[in-house]
N, C-alpha and C positions, 0 to 999 in steps of 0.2 A: 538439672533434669532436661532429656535430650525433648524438644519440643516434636508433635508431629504433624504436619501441614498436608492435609487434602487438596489437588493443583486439579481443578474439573474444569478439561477439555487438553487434552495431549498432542495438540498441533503444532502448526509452526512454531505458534507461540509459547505454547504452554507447557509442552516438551523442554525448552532449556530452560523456562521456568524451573518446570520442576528440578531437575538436573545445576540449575545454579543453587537453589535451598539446599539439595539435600550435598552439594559440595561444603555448604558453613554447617553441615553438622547435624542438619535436621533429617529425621524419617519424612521420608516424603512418598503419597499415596497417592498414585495419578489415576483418574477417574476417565472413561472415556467410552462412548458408545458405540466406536469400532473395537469389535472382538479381536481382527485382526492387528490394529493399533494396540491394544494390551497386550498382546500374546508378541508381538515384537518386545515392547519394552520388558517385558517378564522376563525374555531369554538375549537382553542388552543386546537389540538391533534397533538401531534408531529407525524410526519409520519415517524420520524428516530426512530430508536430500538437501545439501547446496547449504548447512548451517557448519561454518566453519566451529571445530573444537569439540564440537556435539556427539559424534560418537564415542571420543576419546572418553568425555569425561563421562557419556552416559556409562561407559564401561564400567570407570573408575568406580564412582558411586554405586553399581550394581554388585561389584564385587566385595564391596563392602558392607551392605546389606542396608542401605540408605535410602534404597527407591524398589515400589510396585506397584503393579496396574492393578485396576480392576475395572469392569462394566458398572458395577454394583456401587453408583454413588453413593445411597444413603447408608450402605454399611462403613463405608469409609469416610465418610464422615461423623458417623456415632465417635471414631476412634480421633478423629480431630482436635486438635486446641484453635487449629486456625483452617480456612477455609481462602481459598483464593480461586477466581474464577474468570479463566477465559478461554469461554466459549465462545465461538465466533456470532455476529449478529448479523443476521439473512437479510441483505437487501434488493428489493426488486427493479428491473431495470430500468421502471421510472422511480427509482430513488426512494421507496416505500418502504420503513422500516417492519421488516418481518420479527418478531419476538419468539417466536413459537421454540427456537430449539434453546437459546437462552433462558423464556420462562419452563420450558418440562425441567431444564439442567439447576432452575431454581426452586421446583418445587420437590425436586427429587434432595438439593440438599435440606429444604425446611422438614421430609420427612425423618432426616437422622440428628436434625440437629438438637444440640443439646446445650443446658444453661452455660452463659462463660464462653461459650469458642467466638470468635471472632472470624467474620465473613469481610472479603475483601473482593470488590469487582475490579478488574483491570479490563476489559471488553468495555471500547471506547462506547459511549452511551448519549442521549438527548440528555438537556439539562433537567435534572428532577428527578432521575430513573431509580436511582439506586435509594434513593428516600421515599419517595413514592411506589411505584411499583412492585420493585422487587423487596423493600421492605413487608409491605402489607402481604407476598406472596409466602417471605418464611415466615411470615407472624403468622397466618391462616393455616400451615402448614404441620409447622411447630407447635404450636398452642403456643409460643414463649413473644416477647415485647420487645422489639429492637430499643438499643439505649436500653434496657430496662436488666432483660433476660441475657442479652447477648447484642455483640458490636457489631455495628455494622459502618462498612467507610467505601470508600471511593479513591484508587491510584491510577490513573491510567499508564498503560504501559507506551515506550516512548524510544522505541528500537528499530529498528530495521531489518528485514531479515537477510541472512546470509554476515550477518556482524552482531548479531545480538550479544554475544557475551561482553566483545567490546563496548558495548552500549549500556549495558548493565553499569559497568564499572565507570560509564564516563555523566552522564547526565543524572544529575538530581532526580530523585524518586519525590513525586508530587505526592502528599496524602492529606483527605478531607474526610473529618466523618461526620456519621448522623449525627453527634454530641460530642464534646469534649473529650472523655472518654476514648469512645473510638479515634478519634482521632491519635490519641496516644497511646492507645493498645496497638493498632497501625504502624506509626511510626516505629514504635518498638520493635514491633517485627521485622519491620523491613532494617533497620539498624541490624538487626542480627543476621540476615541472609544477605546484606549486600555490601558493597567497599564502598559505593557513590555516596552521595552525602541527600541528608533526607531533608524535604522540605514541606513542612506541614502548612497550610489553607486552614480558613476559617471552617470550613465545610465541606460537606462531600459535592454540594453544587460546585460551589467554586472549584474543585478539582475535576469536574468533568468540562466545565466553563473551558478550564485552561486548554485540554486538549482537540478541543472545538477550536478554540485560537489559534493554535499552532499552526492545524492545518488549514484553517480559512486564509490565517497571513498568507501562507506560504500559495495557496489557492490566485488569492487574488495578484501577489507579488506577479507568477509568471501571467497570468491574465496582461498586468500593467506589462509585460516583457514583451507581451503577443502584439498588443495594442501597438507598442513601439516598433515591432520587425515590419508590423505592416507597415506603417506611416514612415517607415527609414529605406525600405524597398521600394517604395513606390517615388521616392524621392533618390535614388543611385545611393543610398548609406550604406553601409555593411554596419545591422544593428551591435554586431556583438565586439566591433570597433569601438563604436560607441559605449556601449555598455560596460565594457574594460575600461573604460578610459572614466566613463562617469562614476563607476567603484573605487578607482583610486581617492577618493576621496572619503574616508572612514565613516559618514555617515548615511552614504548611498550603499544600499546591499539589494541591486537589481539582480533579479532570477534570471535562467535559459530560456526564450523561447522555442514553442517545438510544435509538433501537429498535435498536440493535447496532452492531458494528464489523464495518465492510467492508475491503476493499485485503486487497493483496500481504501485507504486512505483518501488522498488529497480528494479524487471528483465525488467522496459519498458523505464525508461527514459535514461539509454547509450544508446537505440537506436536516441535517440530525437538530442546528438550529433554525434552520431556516421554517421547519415544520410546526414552530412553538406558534399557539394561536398568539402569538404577540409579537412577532416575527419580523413586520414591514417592516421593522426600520432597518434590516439588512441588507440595505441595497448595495453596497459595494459586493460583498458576498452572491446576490444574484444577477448579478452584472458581469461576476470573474468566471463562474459557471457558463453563463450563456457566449461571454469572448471562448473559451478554454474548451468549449464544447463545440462550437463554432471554427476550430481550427484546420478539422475534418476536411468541411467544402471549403475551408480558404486554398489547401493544398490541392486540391481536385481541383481549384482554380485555374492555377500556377502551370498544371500539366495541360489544362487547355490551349491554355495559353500560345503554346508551342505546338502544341499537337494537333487543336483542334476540337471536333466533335469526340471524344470517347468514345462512342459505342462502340460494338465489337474489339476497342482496342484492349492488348494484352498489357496488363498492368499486375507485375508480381508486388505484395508485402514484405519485405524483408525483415519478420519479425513478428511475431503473434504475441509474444511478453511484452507486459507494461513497461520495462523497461532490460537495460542488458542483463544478461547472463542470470539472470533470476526466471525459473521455470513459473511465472504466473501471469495466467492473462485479465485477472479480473479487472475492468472496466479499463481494458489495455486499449490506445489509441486506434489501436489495427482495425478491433474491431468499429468503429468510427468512421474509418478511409475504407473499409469493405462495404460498410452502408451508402457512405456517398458515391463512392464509383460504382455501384450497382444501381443506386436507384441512373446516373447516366451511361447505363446499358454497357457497360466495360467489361470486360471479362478479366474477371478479378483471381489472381492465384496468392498462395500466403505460402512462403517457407518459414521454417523455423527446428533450426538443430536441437532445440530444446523438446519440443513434439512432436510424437508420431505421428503419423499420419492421420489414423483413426481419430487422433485428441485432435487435431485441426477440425476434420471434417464434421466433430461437435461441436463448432463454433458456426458452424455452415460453411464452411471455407472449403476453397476445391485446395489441395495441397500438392506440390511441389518440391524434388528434391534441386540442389542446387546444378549436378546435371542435367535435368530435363529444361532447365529452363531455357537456353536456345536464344535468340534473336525474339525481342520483346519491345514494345514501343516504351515505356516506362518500369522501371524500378524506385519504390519508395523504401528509404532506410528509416525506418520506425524504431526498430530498438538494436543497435549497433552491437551484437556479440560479438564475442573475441572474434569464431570464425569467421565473421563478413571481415573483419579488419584483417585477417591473413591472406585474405583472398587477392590472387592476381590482377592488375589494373586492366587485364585483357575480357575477366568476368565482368565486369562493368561498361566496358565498349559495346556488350550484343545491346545494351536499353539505347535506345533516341535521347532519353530523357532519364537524368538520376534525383530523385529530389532526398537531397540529404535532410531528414524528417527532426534529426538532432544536433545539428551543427558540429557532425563528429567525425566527418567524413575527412579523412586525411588523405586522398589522392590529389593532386596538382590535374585543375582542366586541362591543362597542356598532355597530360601521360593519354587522355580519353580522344584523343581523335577530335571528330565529329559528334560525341557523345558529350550533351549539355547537362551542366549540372547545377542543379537548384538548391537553394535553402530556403529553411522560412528567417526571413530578414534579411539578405541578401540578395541584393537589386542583379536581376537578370544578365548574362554573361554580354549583351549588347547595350548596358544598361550605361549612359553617359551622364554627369552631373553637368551644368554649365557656370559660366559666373557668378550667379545667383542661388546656386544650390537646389536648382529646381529640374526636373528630367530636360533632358535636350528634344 
């Protein structure tokens, strides 16, 4: 019997979610509180941009009559056997987890829900959430008893976007539930919608545990990466000589340093443990934060350095996304290097091919096309799209100063003239070691 899965929240994420379910077979019913978001997916328009495969197959499955939206969660979930939920979780931009659109989206399924279905969060979460909170929210809801009435568990999801489907099929699917049970009604399900191989946790903690790890590793790794640019620059090293050379060795796997971590991920979720009232003992975790946060004014340094006093100086971003060719700027480094060259009086411009104008200037950003830009005292390359890499070696001659923000910058200083060009970890272009390995 064809199973049929409720997917509540049809975003980046949750859109090929749904769309990978209802390819293994299942009805899939995507729930979502833009009107216009369902009224896309009803007439097979994806409303996601820049997710390889994604149209293709929403197509597929729509023609086949596999997949439909609705605003109307709890009626779509009355018709559920499984329930799967990601909704994005609102954080503030000091790091304050906001619940509010996650809990309505959970109490809206505790009002359809009914005995037997199985609820699954994949909205990466503080440790305790999905047992705690959001339990007691369908139990209140529902009249019905998690473990009892109906399952409930915990999988984080573990993708990236602009390759999700790829990522579907390549990483282990984590699942933890409130009881045994859920745990293996979970499991089950995700065997049946996915080709990766499934990996079951004692619990629904320990499976939120894990994705709190992943990204603190990965947090603190380029932290130790930043730590090492600085202390290898200030000594004539080129860190990421080093760092090639110390990875050849299979059990060192040092990160990129760069002017910071942007996205959803790596700079918000050490806050998500960091917040537990039991929390000190993380200090590696608020040590990689405050280096990785801290990377901002090290680069704003770097331009001093050569420049001088900032103010009035013209200093374009080349780059408002967290990273390349991905349209998002949440907690993107830019915005970081627009704070710190503003608070030292700089007059700060941001391009970016990926956003209008309009979408810059709600970041606060004065914006820029790559014509207007002119003769400028600095340019910072923050996130390297394809088009800055097309771009003639003569566009990069009008800045004084280039600070390559991601060690991606492939022009030769010799092509730039007079135009100096910086990294983070790479010792200044007049930068000499002596016999001793210490600055000349």
């Amino acid at each position: 019997m064809k199973q049929t899965v409720a997917v509540v929240g049809l975003g980046k994420v949750g859109l090929p979610l749904a769309v990978q379910y209802a390819s293994h077979g299942s009805l899939v019913l995507g729930c979502d509180i833009s009107e216009a978001v369902v009224e896309a997916v009803n007439r097979s328009v994806s409303p996601v941009g820049g997710e390889a495969f994604l149209a293709e197959r929403l197509a597929d499955v729509h023609s086949r009559g596999l997949i439909r939206a609705s605003i109307d969660t709890a009626a779509a979930v009355r018709e559920a056997d499984v329930v799967v939920v990601i909704v994005p979780m609102m954080v503030s931009p000091d790091h304050q987890v906001d619940y509010r659109a996650i809990d309505s989206a959970t109490r809206a399924i505790g009002a359809g829900l009914r005995p037997g279905t199985l609820v699954v969060y994949e909205t990466t979460l503080p440790v305790g959430t999905t047992r705690n909170r959001f339990g007691a929210i369908l139990a209140e809801m529902s009249h019905l008893q998690p473990g009892t009435d109906f399952s409930l568990a915990f999988s984080p999801e573990r993708i990236r976007t602009g390759r999700i489907f790829h990522d579907l099929e390549t990483y282990p699917k984590v699942v933890g539930g409130i009881d045994d049970e859920s745990t293996k009604r979970a499991a089950g399900f995700y065997r049946s919608v996915l080709d990766a191989p499934v990996m079951e946790v004692a619990n629904a903690e320990t499976a939120e545990m894990t994705k709190l790890m992943e990204t603190a590793y990965r947090d603190v790794n380029i932290a130790l990466a930043n730590e090492f640019a600085v202390f290898a620059a200030e000594r004539g090293i080129d860190v990421r000589e080093a760092i090639a050379a110390a990875n050849s060795q299979p059990q060192s796997s040092i990160h990129e340093p760069g002017v910071g971590v942007g996205g959803h991920c790596i700079p918000v979720y050490p806050y998500f443990l960091m917040q537990d009232a039991h929390a000190e003992e993380l200090r590696l975790s608020r040590s990689a934060r405050e280096i990785n946060d801290g990377m901002a004014d090290y680069a704003v340094s770097l331009l001093s350095r050569h420049l001088g006093d900032l103010r009035d100086r013209d200093v374009v971003i080349l780059g408002l996304a967290y990273r390349a060719d991905v349209k998002e700027a949440a907690f993107s480094s830019a915005l970081g290097l627009m704070d710190s060259l503003q608070r030292v009086g700089a007059n700060v411009l941001v391009q970016d091919p990926l956003f209008s104008d309009a979408e810059i200037e709600r970041f606060g950003a004065r914006p820029v096309s790559l014509d207007e830009i002119g003769r400028v005292d600095a340019m910072i390359l923050q996130a390297y799209h394809t088009e800055y890499r097309m771009l003639p070696d003569s566009f990069f001659r009008q800045a004084r100063v280039v600070l390559d923000g991601r060690g991606d910058f492939a022009i030769d200083q010799s092509a730039l003239g007079e135009t100096i060009v910086l990294s983070i970890g790479m010792p200044a272009p007049s930068s000499m070691v002596n016999r001793v390995g210490m600055p000349a």
